[in-house]
Residue, then its C-alpha position, 0 to 999 in steps of 0.5 A: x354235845x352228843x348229850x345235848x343233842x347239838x351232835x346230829x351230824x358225826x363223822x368218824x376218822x378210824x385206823x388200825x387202831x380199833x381193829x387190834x383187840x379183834x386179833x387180826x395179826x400183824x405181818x410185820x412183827x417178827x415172832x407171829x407165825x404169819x410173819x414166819x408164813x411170808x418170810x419164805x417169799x423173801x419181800x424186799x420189805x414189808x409193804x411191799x405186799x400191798x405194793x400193786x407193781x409188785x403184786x402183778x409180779x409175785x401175787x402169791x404172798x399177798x393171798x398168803x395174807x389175805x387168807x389171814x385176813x379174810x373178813x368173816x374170821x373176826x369179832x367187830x370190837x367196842x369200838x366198831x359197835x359203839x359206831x353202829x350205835x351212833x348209826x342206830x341213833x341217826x347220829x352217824x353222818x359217815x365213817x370214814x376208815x383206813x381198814x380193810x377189814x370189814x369190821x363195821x360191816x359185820x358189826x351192823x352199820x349199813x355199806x352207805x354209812x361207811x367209806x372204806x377210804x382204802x377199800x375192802x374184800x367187799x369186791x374184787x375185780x381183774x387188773x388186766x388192761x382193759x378187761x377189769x370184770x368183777x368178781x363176787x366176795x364169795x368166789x374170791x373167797x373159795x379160790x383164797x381158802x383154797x389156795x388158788x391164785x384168782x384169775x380172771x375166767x375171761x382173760x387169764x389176768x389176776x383177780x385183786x380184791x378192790x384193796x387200794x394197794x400202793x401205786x393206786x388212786x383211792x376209791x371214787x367214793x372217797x373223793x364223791x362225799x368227802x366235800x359235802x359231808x365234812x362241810x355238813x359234819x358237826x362233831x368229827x371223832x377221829x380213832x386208833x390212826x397215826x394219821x400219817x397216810x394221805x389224803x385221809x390224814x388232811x380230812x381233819x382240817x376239813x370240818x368247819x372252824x368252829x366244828x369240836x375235833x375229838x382224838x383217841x389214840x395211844x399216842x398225840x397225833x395230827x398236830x401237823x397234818x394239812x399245815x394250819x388244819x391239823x390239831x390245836x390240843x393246847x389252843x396255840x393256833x386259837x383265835x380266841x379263848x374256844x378250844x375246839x380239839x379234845x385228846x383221849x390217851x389211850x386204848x380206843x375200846x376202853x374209850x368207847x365204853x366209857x362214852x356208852x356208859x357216860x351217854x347212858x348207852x352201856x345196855x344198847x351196846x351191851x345188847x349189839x356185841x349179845x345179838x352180834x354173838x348169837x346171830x354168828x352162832x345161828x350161821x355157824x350152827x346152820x353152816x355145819x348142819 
C-alpha cells in the first residue's frame, strides 16, 4: 500500500517494544543494578512506583527511576527513525505511543505528530490542590540529576512530570484527536506492545472496517481487545474473502529495516540514524567546551 501510494494517512500504535534495543533498564528484573537501586525502598510491588497515591506518600523511589530513565541518555532505535521517515514523507497522520521516553522526539518527529498517550518528561507540573504551576523540562532535570525531590517554589507540594501514573485519567490530547484521526486513518501500523493497557489497546477497532491492520510483535496479540474490534489474523470474523490484519513475528527493528529496504527507503534511514549521531556529537562537544 505504501508503495503504491494508496497509504497517505498512517497511524502508528507503539509500546515498549521499540524502545528495548535502546538499553533503557527494566526495573522490574531482578539481577539489574536499577533493580537492586529500588529494592531498598521495600515497593509493595513493582508498579507501585507509577501508582500516583503512592507517589504523593513516598516520592523518592520514583525519581530514583527517573534518573535512569531520563530522556536524553538514549539512541532513538530503527524503529523510532523508521517513524520519522514516514513523517518525512507526509505519510505520518499521527503516533500514538504508550512510552515515556521521548525517543520519537529525539529521533526528529515533530511534538504535533505524536500523542504520548501516556505522557512524557516533556512537562511537569505541581500535584498540589488547586495549585498545578508547570515546570520547564530543564529545572525537573537538574533537581532530578541532583538528587533533589522536586517542589513546588509557590506551595511547597511535589513537581510530577506530566507522566500518567496509575489512578490518573490520560491526557487530553489523547481523547481530542483520537476520533478524527482513526476515522481519517487508512493503514494503522501497530509495534512492540502487548496491547493490554486501556484504552489505548481498543484504538485497534477504531480505523474503519475496511482500513489494512498491521501488527509487529514478539508474540500474537489483540485478538481480543475491544470485543469484535480486535485482530482478525485467520480471517474468522471476515465478512468476505478480504483479509484485512497482517502479523509480523518478531523484533520490531529488524522489521523496521526490512520495510525500508523493500520501500527503497534503506539510504533515508541510514542517513536519519548518521545525522542523528553527529548532531549529538556536535551538542556533546558544545557541552564540554
Amino acid at each position: 500500500m505504501i508503495r503504491s501510494g494508496a497509504a497517505k494517512n498512517i497511524i502508528v500504535m507503539a509500546g515498549a517494544g521499540i524502545s528495548t534495543s535502546a538499553g533503557i533498564p527494566d526495573f522490574r528484573s531482578p539481577g539489574t543494578g536499577l533493580y537492586a537501586n529500588l529494592q531498598k525502598y521495600r515497593l509493595p510491588y513493582p508498579e507501585a512506583i507509577f501508582t500516583i497515591d503512592y507517589f504523593r506518600k513516598q516520592p523518592r523511589p520514583f525519581y530514583v527511576l527517573a534518573k535512569e530513565l531520563y530522556p536524553g541518555q538514549f539512541v532513538p532505535t530503527a524503529c523510532h527513525f523508521f517513524v520519522q521517515l514516514l513523517a518525512q514523507r507526509g505519510l505520518l497522520l499521527r503516533h500514538y505511543t504508550q512510552n515515556i521516553d521521548c525517543l520519537e522526539r529525539e529521533a526528529g518527529v515533530e511534538p504535533g505528530l505524536i500523542v504520548e498517550a501516556h505522557g512524557s518528561f516533556h512537562e511537569a507540573h505541581c500535584i498540589g490542590s488547586g495549585c498545578g504551576k508547570g515546570f520547564p523540562q530543564d529545572w525537573l532535570r537538574e533537581h532530578i540529576f541532583d538528587d533533589r525531590t522536586p517542589r513546588c517554589d509557590e506551595c511547597g507540594s511535589l513537581v510530577k512530570p506530566d507522566i500518567t501514573f496509575f489512578g490518573e485519567g490520560l491526557p487530553v490530547r489523547f481523547f481530542e484527536l483520537i476520533e478524527d484521526d482513526f476515522a481519517a486513518c487508512d493503514l494503522l501500523i501497530v509495534m512492540g506492545t502487548s496491547l493490554q493497557v486501556q484504552p489505548f489497546a481498543s484504538l485497534v477497532g477504531n480505523v474503519g472496517g475496511s482500513v489494512p491492520r498491521l501488527l509487529i510483535n514478539r508474540e500474537r496479540v489483540g485478538e481480543t481487545v475491544g470485543h469484535s474490534g480486535g485482530f482478525d489474523f485467520d480471517g474468522k470474523r471476515s465478512a468476505d474473502s478480504v483479509h484485512r490484519d497482517a502479523l509480523v513475528l518478531g523484533d520490531c527493528d529488524d522489521a523496521c529495516l526490512l520495510f525500508a529496504e523493500k520501500l527503497g527507503w534503506a539510504g533515508e534511514l541510514a542517513s536519519l540514524r548518521a545525522a542523528f549521531t553527529v548532531r549529538k556529537g556536535l551538542e556533546a562537544g558544545a557541552g564540554a567546551s
